[in-house]
C-alpha positions in Angstrom: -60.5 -42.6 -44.3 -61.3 -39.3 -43.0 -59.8 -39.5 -39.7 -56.4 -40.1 -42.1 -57.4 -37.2 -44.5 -58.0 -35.0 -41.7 -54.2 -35.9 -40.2 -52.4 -35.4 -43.6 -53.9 -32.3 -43.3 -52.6 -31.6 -40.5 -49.2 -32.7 -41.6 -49.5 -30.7 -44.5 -50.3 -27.4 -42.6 -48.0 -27.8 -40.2 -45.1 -28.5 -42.8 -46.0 -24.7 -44.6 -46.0 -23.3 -41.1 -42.0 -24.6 -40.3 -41.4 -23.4 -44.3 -43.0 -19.8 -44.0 -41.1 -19.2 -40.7 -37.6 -20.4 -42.4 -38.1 -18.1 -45.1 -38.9 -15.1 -42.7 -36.0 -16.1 -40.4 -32.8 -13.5 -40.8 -30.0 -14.9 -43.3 -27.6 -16.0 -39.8 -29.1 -17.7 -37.3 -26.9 -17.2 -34.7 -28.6 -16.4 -31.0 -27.8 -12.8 -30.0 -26.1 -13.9 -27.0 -23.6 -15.4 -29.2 -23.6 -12.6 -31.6 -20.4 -11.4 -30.2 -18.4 -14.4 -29.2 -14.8 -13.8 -30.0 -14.5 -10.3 -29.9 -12.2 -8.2 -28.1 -13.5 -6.5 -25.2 -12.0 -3.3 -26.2 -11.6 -3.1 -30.0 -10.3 0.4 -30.3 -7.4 -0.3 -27.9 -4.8 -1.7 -30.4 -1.3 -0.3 -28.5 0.0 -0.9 -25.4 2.4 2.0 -25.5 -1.1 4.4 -25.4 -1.3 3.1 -22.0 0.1 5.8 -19.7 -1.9 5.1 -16.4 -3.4 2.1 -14.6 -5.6 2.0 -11.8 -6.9 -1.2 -9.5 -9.9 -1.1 -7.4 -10.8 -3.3 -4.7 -13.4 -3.4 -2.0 -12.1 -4.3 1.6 -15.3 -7.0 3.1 -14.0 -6.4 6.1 -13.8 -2.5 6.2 -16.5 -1.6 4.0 -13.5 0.8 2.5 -12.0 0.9 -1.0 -8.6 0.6 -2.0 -6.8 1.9 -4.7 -3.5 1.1 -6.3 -2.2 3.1 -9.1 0.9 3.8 -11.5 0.9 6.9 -13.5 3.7 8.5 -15.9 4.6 11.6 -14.5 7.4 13.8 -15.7 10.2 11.7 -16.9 9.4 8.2 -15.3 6.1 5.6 -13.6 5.2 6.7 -10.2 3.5 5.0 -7.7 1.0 7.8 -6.3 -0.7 5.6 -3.9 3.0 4.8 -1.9 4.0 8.8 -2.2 5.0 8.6 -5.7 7.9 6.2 -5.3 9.4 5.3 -9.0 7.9 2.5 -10.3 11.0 1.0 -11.6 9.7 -2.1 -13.1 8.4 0.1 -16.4 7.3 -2.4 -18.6 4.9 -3.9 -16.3 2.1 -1.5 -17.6 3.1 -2.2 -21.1 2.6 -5.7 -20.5 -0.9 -5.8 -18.6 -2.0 -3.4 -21.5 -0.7 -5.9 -24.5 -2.3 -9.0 -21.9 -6.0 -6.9 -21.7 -5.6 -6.1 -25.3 -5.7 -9.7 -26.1 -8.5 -10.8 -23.9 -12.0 -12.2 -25.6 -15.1 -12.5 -25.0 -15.8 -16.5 -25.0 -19.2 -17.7 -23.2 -22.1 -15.4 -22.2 -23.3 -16.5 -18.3 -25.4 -13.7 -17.3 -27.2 -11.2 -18.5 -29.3 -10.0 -15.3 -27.6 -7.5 -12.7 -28.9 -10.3 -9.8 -26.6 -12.8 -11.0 -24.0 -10.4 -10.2 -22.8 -11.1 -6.7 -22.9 -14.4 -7.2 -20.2 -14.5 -9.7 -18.0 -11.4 -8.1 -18.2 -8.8 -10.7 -20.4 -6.4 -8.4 -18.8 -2.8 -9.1 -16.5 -2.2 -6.0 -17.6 1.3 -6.4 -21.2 0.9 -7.0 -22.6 2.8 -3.8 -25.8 2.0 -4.7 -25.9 -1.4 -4.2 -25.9 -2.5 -0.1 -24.3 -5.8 -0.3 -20.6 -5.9 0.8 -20.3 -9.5 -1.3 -19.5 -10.2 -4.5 -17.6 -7.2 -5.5 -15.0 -7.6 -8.1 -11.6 -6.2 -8.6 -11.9 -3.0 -11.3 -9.0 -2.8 -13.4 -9.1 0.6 -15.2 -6.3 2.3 -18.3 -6.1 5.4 -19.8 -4.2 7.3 -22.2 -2.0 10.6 -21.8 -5.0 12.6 -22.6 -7.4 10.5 -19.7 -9.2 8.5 -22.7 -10.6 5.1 -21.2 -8.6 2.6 -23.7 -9.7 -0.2 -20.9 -12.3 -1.0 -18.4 -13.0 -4.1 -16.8 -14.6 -6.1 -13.5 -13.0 -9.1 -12.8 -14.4 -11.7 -10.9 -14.3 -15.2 -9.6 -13.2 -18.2 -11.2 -14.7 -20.2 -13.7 -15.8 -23.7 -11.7 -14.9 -26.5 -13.8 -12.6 -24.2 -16.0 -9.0 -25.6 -16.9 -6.8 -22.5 -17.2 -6.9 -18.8 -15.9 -11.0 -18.7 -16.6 -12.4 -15.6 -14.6 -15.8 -14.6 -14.8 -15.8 -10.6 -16.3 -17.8 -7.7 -16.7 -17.4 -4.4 -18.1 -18.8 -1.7 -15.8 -22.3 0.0 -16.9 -23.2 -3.6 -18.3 -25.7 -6.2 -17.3 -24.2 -9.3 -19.1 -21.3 -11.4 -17.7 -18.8 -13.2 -19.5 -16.6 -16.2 -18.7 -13.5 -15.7 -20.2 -9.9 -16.8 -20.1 -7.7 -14.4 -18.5 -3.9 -15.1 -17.6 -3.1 -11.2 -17.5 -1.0 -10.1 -14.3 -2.7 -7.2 -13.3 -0.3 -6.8 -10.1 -1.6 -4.1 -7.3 1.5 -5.8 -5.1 3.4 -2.5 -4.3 6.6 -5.1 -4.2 6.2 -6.1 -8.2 6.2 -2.5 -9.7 9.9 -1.5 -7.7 13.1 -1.9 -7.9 13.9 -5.3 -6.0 17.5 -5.1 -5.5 17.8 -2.4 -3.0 21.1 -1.9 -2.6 22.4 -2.9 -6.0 25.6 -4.8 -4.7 26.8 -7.8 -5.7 27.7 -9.7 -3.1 31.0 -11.6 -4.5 32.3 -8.1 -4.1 31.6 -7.0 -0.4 34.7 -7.5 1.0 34.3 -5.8 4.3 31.1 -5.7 7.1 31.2 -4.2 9.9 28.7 -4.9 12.4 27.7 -2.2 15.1 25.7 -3.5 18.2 24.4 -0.9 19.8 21.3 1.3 21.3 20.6 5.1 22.0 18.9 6.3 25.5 16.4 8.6 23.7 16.4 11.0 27.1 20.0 11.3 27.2 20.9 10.7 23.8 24.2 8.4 25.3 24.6 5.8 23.3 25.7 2.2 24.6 28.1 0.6 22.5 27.8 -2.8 23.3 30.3 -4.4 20.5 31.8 -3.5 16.9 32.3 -6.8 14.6 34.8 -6.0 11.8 34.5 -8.4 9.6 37.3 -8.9 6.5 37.3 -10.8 3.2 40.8 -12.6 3.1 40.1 -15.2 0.3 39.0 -17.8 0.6 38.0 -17.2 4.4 36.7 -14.4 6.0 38.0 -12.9 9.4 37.1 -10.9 12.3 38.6 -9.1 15.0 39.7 -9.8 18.2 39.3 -13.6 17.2 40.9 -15.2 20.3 43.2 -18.7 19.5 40.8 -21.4 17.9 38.0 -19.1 16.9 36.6 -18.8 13.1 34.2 -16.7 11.5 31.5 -19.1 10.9 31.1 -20.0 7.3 27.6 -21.3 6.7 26.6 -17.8 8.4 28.9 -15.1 7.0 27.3 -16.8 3.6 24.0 -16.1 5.2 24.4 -12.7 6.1 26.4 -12.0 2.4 22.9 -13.1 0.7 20.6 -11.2 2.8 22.4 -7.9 1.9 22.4 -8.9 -1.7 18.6 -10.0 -1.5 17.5 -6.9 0.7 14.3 -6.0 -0.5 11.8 -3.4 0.8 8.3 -3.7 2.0 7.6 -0.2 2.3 8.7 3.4 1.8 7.9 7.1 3.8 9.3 10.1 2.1 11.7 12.3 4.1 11.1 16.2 4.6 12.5 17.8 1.3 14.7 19.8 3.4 16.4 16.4 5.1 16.8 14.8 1.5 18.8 17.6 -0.2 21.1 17.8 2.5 21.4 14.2 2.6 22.1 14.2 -1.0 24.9 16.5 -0.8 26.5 15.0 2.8 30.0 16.1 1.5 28.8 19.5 3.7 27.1 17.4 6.7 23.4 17.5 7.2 21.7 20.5 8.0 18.7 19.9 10.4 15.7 21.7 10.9 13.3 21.0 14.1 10.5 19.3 12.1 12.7 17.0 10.1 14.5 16.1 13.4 11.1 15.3 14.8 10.6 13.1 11.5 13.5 11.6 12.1 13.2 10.6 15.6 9.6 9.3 15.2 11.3 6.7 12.8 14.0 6.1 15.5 16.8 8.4 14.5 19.1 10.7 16.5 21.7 12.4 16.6 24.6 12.7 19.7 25.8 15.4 21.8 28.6 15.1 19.1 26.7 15.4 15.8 26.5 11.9 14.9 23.6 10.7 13.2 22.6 7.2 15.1 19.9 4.5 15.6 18.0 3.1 18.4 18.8 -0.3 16.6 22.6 0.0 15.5 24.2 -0.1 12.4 25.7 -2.2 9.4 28.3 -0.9 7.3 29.3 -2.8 3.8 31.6 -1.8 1.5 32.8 -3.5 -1.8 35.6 -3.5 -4.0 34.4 -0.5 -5.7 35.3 1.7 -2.7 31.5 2.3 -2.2 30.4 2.5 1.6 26.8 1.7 3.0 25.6 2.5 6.1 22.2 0.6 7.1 20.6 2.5 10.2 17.6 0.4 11.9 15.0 2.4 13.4 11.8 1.3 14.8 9.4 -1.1 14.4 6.8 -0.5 12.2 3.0 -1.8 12.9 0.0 -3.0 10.8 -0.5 -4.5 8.1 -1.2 -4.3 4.0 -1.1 -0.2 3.1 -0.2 0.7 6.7 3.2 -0.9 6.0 3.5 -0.2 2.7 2.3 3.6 2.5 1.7 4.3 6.3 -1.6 5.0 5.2 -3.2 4.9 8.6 -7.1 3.1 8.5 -6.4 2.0 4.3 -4.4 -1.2 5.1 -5.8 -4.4 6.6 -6.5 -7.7 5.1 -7.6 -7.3 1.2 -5.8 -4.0 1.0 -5.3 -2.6 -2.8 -1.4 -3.0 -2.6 -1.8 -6.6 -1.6 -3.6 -8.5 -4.5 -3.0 -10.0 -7.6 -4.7 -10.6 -10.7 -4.1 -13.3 -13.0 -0.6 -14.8 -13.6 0.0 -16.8 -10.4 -3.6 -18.6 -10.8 -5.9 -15.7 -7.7 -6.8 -12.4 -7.2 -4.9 -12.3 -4.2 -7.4 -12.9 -1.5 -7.8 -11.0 2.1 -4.4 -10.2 3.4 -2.3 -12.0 0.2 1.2 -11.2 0.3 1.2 -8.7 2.9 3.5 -8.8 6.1 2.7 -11.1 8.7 1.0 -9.0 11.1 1.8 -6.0 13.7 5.3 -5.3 14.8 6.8 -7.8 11.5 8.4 -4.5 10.2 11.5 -2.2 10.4 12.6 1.9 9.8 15.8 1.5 7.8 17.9 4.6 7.0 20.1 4.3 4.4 23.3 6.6 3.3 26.6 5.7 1.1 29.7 7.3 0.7 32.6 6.1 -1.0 36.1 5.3 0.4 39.3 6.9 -1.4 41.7 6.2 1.0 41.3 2.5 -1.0 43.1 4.1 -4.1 46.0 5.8 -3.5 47.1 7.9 -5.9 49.7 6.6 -8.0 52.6 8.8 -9.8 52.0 10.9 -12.3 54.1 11.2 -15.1 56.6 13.7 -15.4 55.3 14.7 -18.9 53.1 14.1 -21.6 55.5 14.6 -24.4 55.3 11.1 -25.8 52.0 11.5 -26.6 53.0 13.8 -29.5 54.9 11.0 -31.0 54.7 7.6 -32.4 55.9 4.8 -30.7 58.9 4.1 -32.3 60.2 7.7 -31.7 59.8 7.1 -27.4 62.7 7.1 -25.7 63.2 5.3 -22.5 61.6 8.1 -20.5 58.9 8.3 -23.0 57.7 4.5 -22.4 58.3 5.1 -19.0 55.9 8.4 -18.5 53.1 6.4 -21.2 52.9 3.3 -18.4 52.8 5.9 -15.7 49.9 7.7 -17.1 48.3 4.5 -18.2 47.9 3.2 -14.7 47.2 7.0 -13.4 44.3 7.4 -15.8 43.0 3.8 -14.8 43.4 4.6 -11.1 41.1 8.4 -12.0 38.4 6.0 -14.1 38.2 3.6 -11.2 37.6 6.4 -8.6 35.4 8.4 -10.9 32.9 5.5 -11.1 32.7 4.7 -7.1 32.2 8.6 -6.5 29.4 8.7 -9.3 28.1 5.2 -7.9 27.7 6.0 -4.3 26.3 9.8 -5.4 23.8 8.1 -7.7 22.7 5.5 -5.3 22.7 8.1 -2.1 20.5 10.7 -4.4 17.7 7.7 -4.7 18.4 6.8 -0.8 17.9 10.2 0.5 14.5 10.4 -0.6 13.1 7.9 1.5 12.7 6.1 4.3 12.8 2.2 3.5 10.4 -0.5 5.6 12.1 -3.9 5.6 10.8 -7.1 7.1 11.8 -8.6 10.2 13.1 -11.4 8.2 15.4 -9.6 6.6 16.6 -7.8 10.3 17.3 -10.3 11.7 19.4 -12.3 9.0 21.4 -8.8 8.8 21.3 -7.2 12.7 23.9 -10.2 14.1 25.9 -10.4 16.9 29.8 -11.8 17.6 28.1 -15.2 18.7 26.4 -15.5 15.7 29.2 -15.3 13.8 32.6 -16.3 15.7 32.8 -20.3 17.0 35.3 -22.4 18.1 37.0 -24.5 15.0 
């Protein structure tokens, strides 16, 4: 009997233990590392439209360099200022990521040492005082038109084991790691934030190429015209000249050739000398040529004849459409390296895992070493492009000999009157019709004269074709 005294007593002590230490225990039980599961990362940042800059860090492993991509609102539009301050066309991009990082929640707690760091990627990329070169995450940074942080984040690895877009994320200054789901495109792809259609022509309206094979002797400056290809839309075939008996303009390729001037797209940009762009933009006068822009030009592969003519050491491709609006596409040289190299000529910042190459989010990576940059050294082309427009298309047709009928009602015309009203009906559509190619071509050559493009060799080679190419045998 008093072994089982001496265990109820026990029983009974330890029950007014468990009941003093629930009464003492706080009202919500909740572990602090759950305390705030749910919440937003960054609860003051409500609107997307605050967002005015965005900023994407990575660390190159195999440089031991940073690089940064950025878009900023300056002036009156988005600018790139890590490729020269080319537009950033695609405007609501930023809004976007901003809405998408607005939205994002903190779901499970992982870490909450700095060691565990590396091992889940969300190492500051610029922490300098850490040694390791592993483990560094992508930093993903927005402010406001005032520089106010609105968002800061470190974005790591997947999730293992995670269905979804589960990354592991940090927010710099802060030990403890979340793993959270995060399906926002945070593109640092120089390609996503332009204007993709470089030429803006549709190509069910090119109705003339012309083809221009040849190359320049940069001693002499002689050029070597090896062959012009004019080639002609006459629905529903296309022609070429000097077709002998039996031959045809090949289909399947003219098709071809069609789609890779409508699908042009760039892969990089240099600016020109100030100088060379306003007196590009205004080519009505001819260009006006200083010694350091012709140097810039003919580092690119440009020169100009004995005669004044502005040429390539690769030929040319001229394309106009129905609207009267001319192009000339001038290839230059090839263009080496890879990642920022190509994209900004940013000698020693490119590489594998350059800033302009990743991705975060949306398509399932962050865009690993070398993703979605050219192919490798020599993959890449100068192209110099100008437009004009064409008037000897439209000829003038007669005016009317007065404009008296438009003083009074219909009924009152006379036969003259109904005559002089259709004349100045077609006249004025003929003047609308011309007035819209001229402001077309002088729209498109004031964005063109800014720059010089970088296009793939892809995209040379489906547009640089010769007579074989094209002309076979029916």
């Amino acid at each position: 009997m008093d072994e089982t005294r001496k265990t109820l007593a026990f029983v009974a002590a330890a029950a007014l233990v468990i009941v003093a230490a629930f009464l003492a225990a706080p009202a919500d039980p909740t572990p602090e590392a759950f305390s705030d599961r749910g919440e937003a990362f960054f609860p003051d940042f409500v609107d997307p439209n605050d967002a005015v800059s965005l900023e994407v860090i990575d660390f190159n492993e195999a440089t031991g360099g940073i690089n940064a991509f950025s878009v900023v609102f300056k002036g009156t539009r988005w600018r790139i200022p890590s490729h020269h301050n080319y537009p950033a066309d695609d405007r609501d991009r930023l809004a976007r990521t901003a809405a998408g990082l607005i939205e994002v929640r903190k779901d499970d707690v992982v870490a909450e040492i700095a060691a565990d760091h590396e091992s889940l990627g969300v190492v500051d990329p610029l922490d300098e005082s850490i040694a390791s070169l592993s483990g560094r995450g992508k930093r993903v940074t927005i402010k406001d038109g005032n520089d106010n942080l609105l968002a800061d984040l470190i974005v790591g690895r997947n999730v293992p084991g995670r269905e979804g877009q589960y990354r592991y994320l940090r927010v710099p200054g802060q030990k403890r790691t979340y793993a959270a789901r995060f399906d926002v495109d945070v593109s640092s792809r120089f390609g996503d934030w332009i204007e993709k259609d470089l030429l803006e022509v549709d190509q069910a309206r090119i109705e003339q190429v012309i083809l221009k094979d040849y190359s320049i002797d940069e001693g002499t400056r002689m050029l070597n015209q090896r062959d012009t290809i004019v080639l002609s839309k006459e629905a529903p075939d296309w022609t070429a000249n000097r077709m002998r008996t039996g031959q045809k303009v090949d289909a399947v390729k003219m098709e071809d050739l069609l789609k890779a001037l409508d699908e042009l797209t760039i892969v990089g940009v240099r600016p020109k000398p100030a100088g060379l762009s306003r007196s590009l933009e205004g080519n009505d006068e001819g260009i006006s040529i200083t010694r350091s822009e012709l140097a810039s030009l003919q580092q690119k592969g440009y020169y100009f004849t004995g005669d004044g003519q502005l040429v390539s050491n690769e030929g040319e491709t001229q394309v106009r459409t129905a609207d009267g609006v001319l192009y000339t596409l001038r290839f230059g040289e090839i263009v080496y390296g890879a990642g920022d190299e190509v994209t900004a000529g940013l000698i020693g910042a490119g590489g594998s895992g350059s800033a302009g190459t990743g991705n975060l989010g949306g398509s399932g990576g962050l865009g690993g070493p070398g993703a979605g940059s050219p192919a490798g050294p020599g993959e890449n082309r100068y192209l110099f492009i100008t437009t004009g427009f064409d008037a000897s298309l439209f000829p003038e047709p007669p005016r009317p000999a007065d404009l008296g009928f438009q003083a009074r009602a219909d009924s009152l015309w006379s036969d003259a009157d109904r005559t002089n009203a259709d004349l100045h009906e077609k006249h004025e559509s003929w003047r609308q019709r011309v007035d819209t190619g001229r402001r077309t071509s002088a729209e498109l050559n004031a964005r063109f004269a800014q720059w010089y493009y970088v296009i793939s060799a892809e995209s040379f080679d489906r547009i640089r074709l010769r007579r074989t190419d094209l002309v076979t045998s029916e």
